[in-house]
FIMI-729578 format. One record per residue (C-alpha): x, y, z; residue in three letters. Coordinates in steps of 0.1 Angstrom, whole numbers, plus 5000, padded with zeros to 4 digits. Layout:
BEGIN
XYZALA/...
//
This chain:
BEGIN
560464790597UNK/560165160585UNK/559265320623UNK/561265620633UNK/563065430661UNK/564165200639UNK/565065430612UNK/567365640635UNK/569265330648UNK/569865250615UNK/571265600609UNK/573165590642UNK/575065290627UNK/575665360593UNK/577065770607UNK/577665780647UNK/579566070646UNK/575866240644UNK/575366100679UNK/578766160693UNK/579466460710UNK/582766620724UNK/582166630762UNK/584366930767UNK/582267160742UNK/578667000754UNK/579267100791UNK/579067450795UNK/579867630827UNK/578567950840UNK/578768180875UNK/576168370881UNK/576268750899UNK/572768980898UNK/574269140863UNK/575468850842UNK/575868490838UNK/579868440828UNK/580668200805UNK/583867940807UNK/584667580796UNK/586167290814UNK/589567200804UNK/589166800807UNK/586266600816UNK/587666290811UNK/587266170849UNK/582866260843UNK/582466110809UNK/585465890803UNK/589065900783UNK/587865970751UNK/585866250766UNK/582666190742UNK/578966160749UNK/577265870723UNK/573365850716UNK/572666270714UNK/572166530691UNK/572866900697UNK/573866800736UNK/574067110756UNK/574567060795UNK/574567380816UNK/576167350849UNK/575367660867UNK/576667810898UNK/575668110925UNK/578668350927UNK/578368380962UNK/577068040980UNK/577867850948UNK/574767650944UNK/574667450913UNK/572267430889UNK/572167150862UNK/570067150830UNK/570566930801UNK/569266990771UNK/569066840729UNK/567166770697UNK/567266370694UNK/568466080716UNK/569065700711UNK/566965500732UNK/567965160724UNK/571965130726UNK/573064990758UNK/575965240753UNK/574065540759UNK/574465700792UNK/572365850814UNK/573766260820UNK/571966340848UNK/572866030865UNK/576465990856UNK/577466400870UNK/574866370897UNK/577666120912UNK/579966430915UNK/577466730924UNK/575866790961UNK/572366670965UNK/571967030973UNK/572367050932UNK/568867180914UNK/568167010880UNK/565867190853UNK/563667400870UNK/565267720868UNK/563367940891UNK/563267690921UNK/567367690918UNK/566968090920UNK/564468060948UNK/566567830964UNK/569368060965UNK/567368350978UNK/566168161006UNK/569768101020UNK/570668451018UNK/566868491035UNK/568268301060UNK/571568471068UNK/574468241047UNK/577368391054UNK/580768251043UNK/581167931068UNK/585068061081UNK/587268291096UNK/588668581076UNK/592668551073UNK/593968811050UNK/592569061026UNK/594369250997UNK/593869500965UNK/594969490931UNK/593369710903UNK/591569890927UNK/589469610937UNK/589469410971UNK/589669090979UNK/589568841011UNK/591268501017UNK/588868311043UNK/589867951058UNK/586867771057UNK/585567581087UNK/585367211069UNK/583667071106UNK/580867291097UNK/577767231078UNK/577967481059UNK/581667491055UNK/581467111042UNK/578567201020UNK/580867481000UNK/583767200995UNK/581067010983UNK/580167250958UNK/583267390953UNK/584967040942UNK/583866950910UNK/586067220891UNK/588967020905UNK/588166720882UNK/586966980857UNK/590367170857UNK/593166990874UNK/594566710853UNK/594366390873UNK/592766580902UNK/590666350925UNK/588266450952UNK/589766460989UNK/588066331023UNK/587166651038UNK/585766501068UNK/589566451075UNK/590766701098UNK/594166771086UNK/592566901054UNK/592567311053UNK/590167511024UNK/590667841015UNK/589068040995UNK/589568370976UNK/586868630975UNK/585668930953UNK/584569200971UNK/581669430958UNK/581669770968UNK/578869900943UNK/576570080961UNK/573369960944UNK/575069630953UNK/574069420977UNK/576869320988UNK/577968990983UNK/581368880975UNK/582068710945UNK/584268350949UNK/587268380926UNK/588868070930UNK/590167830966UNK/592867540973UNK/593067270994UNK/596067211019UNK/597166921036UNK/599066931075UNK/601166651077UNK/602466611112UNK/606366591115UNK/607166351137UNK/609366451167UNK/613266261172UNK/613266101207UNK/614566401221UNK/611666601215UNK/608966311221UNK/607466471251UNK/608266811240UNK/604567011237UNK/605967141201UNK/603767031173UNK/605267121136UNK/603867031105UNK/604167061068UNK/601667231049UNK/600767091011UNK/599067260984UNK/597566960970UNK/594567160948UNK/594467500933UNK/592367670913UNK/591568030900UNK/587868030878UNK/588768090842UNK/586468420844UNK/589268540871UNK/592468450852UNK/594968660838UNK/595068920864UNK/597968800886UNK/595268720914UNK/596668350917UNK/600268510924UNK/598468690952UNK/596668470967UNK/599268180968UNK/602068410983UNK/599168591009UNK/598968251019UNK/602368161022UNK/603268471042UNK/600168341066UNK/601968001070UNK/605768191077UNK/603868381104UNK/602668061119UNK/605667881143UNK/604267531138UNK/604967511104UNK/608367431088UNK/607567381052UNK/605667441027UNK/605267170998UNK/602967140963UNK/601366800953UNK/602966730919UNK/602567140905UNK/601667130873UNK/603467390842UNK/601267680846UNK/601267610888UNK/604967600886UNK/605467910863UNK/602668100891UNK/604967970920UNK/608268070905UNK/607568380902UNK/605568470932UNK/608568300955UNK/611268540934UNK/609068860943UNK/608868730979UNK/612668700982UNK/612769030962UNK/611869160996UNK/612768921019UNK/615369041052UNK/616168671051UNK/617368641018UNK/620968791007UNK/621168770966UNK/624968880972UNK/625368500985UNK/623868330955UNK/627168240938UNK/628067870917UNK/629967860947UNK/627467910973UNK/627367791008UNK/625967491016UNK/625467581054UNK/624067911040UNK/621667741017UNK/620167511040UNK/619767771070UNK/617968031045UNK/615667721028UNK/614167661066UNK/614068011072UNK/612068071039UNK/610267741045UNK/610867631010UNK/610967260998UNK/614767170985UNK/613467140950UNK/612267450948UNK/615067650965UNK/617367470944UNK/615367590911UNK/614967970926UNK/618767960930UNK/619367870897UNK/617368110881UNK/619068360899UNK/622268260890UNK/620968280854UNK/619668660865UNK/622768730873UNK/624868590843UNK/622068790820UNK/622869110834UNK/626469100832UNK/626769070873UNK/630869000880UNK/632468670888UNK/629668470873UNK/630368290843UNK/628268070822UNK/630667830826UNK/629967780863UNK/626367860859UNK/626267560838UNK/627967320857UNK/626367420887UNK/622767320870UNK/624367070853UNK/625066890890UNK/621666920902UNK/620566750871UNK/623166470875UNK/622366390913UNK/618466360901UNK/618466100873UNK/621865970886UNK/620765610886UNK/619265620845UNK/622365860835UNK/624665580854UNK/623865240820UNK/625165550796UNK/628665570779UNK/630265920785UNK/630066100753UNK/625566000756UNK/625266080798UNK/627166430786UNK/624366480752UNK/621866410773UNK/622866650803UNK/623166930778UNK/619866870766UNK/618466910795UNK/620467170805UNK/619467370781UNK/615567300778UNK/615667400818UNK/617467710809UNK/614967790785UNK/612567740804UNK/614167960831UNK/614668270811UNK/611168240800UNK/609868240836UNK/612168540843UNK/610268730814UNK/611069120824UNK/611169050862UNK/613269330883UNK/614869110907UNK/616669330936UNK/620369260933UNK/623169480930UNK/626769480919UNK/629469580943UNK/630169890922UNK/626870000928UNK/626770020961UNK/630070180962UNK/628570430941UNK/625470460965UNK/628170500997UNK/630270770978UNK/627371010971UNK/625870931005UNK/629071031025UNK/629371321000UNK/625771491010UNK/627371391049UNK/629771651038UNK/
//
């Protein structure tokens, strides 16, 4: 009765937390470029390893998922000091994230992943779409490329590609790219070193959905196809953050799809905060330049008509033109713009707010339905302000402009 093995299931029972691992700390996650292997860490991993997100049966538990910059080939190596080997509890690592990797995936043997790699770019890989849009910020460049899904290739980079969405969107599932309506894009890195070789560097992608809109009876035979387009999955790598590249990529995109006749609207799959906050702000700056957008007509009073014909101009969901005009409104009332009072600001949230949770405000007695509009009134105004932060939004007053015309008609003279 003294062996090890029974020795350390006696430990393992008497002190577990030995043996129990946070799965969010043992996964580590790296891209590699020819200069560095960069560093991040999932956000959940709940969906891989379970709710409590916890590995039982290992000690020091390191697992290294590892992925090309470029063709984003994973690697997978797993790695520790001790493991239980009779506790029916005790998973299998390899087996339980080989269920979300491509078979493509090398595990442990370093220099075959590296060889691998080689040999695709031997072979001529080349990024499996059609180039869309490009950009610079920070005096780097960057290309947007719509990836051909019906490909090989193009299928094999979703498949790679995939597994941060479970690792980074909460509740995020996979989606059935064989399924034609679904669109990929993904955001590139250039690299213009010269002792480079080349090769871009993936920053981050999302997934968009076409959802046909049905014709009325009137237009049944018509040869007009229109759709609505869905952000269902973003993502920008960790290692890429903080730069304002997911603003840019999500409104290059967005400018694509206004270009594009057959689509009427754009949507977002239940955004979360930090998509939301990204969205807001890129959709002010586009209106901030917009020919269809007048800010003089954003009033508590505002046209109906008016508001309806610039949302399907802009191709913004009703949601989200309703919370742009609001925050707006609260622009406005900041900076001390006439005729708008907080008052009517207020109210004209306030209505919004009513209509939405009309049916759970409608059991409440008066003096509760008006606490509990106030409160959220004022956690949405918050919120708003915060979102503004020290945005320049391209308004201005009447006496401005009259100001403007006077010293323009007085150079005239």
């Amino acid at each position: 009765m003294s062996s090890a093995k029974e020795q350390s299931s006696v430990t393992a029972a008497l002190q577990p937390e030995q043996w129990t691992t946070s799965s969010n700390e043992a996964l580590k996650l790296f891209v590699t470029n020819p200069e560095a292997a960069l560093n991040f860490q999932p956000t959940f991993t709940y969906p891989i390893f379970g709710d409590a997100e916890t590995i039982y049966g290992y000690k020091d538990l390191d697992i290294f998922l590892c992925f090309d910059h470029y063709t984003f080939k994973p690697f997978l190596n797993i790695k520790y000091s001790a493991k239980l080997t009779d506790d029916p509890e005790i998973i299998d690592i390899k087996k339980t994230i080989d269920e979300f990797l491509p078979k493509s995936t090398i595990f442990k043997d370093e220099v075959k992943w590296v060889d691998s790699i080689k040999e695709e770019k031997d072979n001529g890989y080349k990024i499996p779409g059609k180039l869309i849009d490009s950009f610079s910020e920070n005096d780097k460049e960057y290309d947007i490329y719509k990836i051909d899904l019906k490909s090989d290739n193009g299928y094999e980079l979703h498949q790679r590609l995939q597994i941060l969405v479970l690792l980074f969107i909460e509740a995020g599932s996979f989606i059935d790219a064989k399924d034609e309506l679904w669109n990929l894009y993904v955001l590139y890195e250039k690299d213009n070193k010269s002792t480079s070789n080349n090769e871009p560097s993936i920053v981050g992608f999302t997934t968009a959905y076409n959802y046909w809109k049905y014709p009325g009876a009137k237009k049944f035979d018509s040869t007009e196809q229109e759709s609505r387009i869905k952000i269902s999955q973003f993502i920008i790598l960790p290692i890429y953050q903080g730069q304002g590249l997911g603003q840019l990529f999500y409104s290059h995109l967005f400018d694509k799809w206004l270009a594009q006749d057959d689509i009427i609207e754009v949507v977002v799959e239940d955004p979360n905060e930090s998509f939301d906050d990204l969205r807001d702000r890129a959709d002010l700056k586009r209106l901030n330049t917009s020919e269809q957008f007048d800010f003089k007509a954003v009033t508590p009073k505002v046209d109906k008509e008016w508001v309806e014909k610039t949302r399907r101009a802009l191709k913004l969901e009703k949601r989200q033109f309703a919370r742009l005009l609001e925050i707006i409104l609260l622009y406005k009332l900041k900076h001390g713009y006439p005729g708008i009072t907080k008052r009517d600001v207020r109210l004209f949230i306030k209505k919004r707010l009513y209509d939405k949770n009309k049916e759970g405000l409608a059991t409440l007695d008066d003096n509760t339905k008006k606490d509990k509009l106030q409160t959220a009134y004022q956690a949405l105004e918050d919120d708003y302000y915060r979102i503004l932060g020290d945005l320049k939004l391209n308004i201005k007053r009447e006496n401005d402009e009259e100001e403007t015309d006077t010293v323009s008609k007085k150079q005239k003279v």
